[in-house]
C-alpha positions in Angstrom: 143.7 54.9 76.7 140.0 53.3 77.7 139.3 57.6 79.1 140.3 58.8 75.7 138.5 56.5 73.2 135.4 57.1 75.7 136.0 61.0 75.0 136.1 60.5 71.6 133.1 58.8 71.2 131.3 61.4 73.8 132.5 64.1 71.0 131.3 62.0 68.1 128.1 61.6 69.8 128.0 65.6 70.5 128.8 66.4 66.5 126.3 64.1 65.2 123.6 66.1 67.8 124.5 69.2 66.9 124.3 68.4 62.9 122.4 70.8 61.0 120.1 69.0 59.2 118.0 71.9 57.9 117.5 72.1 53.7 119.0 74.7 52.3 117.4 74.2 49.0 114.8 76.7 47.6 111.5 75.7 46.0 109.4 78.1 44.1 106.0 78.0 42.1 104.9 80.4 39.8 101.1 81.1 39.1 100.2 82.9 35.8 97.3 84.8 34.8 95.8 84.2 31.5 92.3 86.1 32.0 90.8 88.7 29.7 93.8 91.3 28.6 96.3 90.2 31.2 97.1 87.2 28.5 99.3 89.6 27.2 101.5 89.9 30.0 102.3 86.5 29.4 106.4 87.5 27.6 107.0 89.5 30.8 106.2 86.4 33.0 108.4 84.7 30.1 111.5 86.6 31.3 111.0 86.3 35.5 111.2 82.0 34.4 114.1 82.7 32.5 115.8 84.8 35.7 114.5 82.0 37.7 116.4 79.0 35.7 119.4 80.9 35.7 119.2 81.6 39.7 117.9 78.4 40.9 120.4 75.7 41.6 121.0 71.7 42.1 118.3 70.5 44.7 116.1 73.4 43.9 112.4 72.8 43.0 111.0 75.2 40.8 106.9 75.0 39.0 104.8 76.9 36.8 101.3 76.8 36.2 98.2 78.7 34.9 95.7 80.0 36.9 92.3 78.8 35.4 88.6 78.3 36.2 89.4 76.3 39.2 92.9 76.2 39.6 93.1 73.7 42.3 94.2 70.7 39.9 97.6 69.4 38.3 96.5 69.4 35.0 97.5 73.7 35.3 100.9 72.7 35.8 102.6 74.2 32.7 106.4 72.7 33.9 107.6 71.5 37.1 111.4 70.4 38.3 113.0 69.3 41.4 116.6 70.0 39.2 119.4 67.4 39.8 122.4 67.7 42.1 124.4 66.8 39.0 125.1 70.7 37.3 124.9 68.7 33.9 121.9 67.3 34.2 120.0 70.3 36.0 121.1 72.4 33.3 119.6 69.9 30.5 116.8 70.0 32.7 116.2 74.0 32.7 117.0 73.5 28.7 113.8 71.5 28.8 111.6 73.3 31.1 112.6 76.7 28.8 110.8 74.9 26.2 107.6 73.8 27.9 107.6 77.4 29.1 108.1 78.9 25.7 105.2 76.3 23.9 103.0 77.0 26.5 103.6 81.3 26.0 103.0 80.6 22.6 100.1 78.6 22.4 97.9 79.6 25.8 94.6 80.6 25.5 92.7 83.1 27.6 90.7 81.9 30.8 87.2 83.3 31.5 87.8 82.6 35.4 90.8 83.6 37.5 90.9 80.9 40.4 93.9 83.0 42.5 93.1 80.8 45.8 93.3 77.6 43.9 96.2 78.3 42.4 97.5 79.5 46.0 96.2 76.4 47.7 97.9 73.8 44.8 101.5 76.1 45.3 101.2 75.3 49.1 100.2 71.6 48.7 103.2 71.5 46.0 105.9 73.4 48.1 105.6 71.6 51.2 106.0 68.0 49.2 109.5 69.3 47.8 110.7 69.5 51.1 112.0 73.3 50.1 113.7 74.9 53.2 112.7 78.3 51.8 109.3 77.9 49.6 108.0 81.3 47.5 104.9 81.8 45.7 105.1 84.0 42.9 101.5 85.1 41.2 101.8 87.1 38.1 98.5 88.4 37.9 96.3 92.2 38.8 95.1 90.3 41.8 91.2 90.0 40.8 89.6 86.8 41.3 86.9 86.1 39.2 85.1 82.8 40.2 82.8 80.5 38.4 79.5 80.7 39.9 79.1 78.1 42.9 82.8 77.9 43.7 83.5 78.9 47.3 86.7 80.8 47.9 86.1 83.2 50.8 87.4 81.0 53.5 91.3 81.5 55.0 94.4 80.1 53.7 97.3 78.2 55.5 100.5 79.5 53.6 103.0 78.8 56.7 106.2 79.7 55.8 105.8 81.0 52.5 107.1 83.8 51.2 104.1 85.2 48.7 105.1 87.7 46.0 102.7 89.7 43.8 104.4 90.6 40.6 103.5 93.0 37.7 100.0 93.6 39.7 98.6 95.8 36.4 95.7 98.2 36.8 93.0 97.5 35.7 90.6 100.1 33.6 87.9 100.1 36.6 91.2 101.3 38.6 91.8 104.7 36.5 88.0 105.5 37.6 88.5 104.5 41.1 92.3 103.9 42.3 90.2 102.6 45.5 89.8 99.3 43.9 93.4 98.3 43.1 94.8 99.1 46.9 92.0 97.2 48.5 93.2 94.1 46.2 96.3 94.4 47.7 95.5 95.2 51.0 92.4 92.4 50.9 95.3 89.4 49.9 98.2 90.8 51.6 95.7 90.1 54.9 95.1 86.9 53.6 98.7 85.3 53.5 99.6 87.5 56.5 96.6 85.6 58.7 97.7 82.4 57.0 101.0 82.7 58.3 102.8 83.4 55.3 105.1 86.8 54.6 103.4 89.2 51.7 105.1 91.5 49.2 105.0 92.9 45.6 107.2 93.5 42.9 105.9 95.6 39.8 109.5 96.8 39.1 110.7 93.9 37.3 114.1 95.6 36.5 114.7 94.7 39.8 114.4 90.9 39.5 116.8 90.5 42.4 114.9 91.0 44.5 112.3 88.3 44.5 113.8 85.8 46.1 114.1 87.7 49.2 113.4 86.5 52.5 
């Protein structure tokens, strides 16, 4: 009797061990560009956040915010949710984040400055306080960074195990003249997150909505 309650308590001990105690909860953070004409995109970002509260669940962490002059500061934070394991409660939760989203639509006003890496550098500071097992950083924008003189940007980013997705990356006029420009954007920040440690793609078919929470 002594040999088997010993074996049982060796397998116990084995279980417990071999637990997996990985999350398996996804955290995501939107940026947004309100610069110049891009403003207008603005309903089309509407839509991914209302594909994103209807695909997100319990324990997920999901945050929006605009990129701005320097973008490296809470007060850009449009919403931001870590929603409930209780499916009641995260769905009045979504209910209200819908409406801070749909205010803010409404209301924002253009920004002279797009601070991309800020906005970047807040989203990775963000994600890796939720605890997210899978962390994405979604930025709605044409990809051009336009600074306010003085701020330094040029230096590389740490976006370790984040899964960075360009979506609805417009062209710009200066494109049309010279398609040159648009593909060194994206070459110039898929390089970025890629020597940052972080996995790079984007989206400008946003029929296909699926497919942004991809691994």
């Amino acid at each position: 009797m002594k040999k088997l309650l010993t074996l049982i308590l060796f397998a116990s001990m084995l279980l417990c061990g071999c637990a997996d105690t990985t999350t398996h909860t996804r955290g995501v953070y939107m940026l947004l560009d309100t610069s110049g004409t891009y403003k207008k995109e603005l309903k089309r970002a509407e839509a991914i956040i209302n594909y994103l509260l209807g695909t997100l669940q319990p324990g997920d962490t999901l945050a929006v915010a605009r990129i701005d002059s320097g973008s490296f500061s809470e007060k850009d934070i449009v919403a931001k949710m870590t929603f409930d394991q209780r499916p009641s409660v995260a769905n009045q939760q979504k209910r209200l984040f819908k409406e801070k989203v749909d205010e803010f639509v409404t209301t924002a006003k253009g920004s002279a400055f797009t601070d991309i890496t800020g906005g970047v550098l807040q989203s990775v500071e963000y994600l890796n306080e939720s605890g997210a097992g899978k962390k994405y950083i979604l930025i709605f924008s044409d990809l051009k960074e336009e600074l306010v003189k003085g701020h330094v940007r040029n230096f590389p980013i740490q976006v370790d195990g984040c899964n960075v997705v360009a979506l609805n990356v417009t062209k710009l006029r200066s494109d049309n003249v010279d398609p040159r420009e648009y593909y060194k954007r994206v070459t110039d920040w898929q390089a970025r997150v890629e020597a940052g440690g972080g996995s790079w793609r984007v989206v400008n078919d946003l029929e296909r909505l699926d497919s942004i929470l991809e691994s």
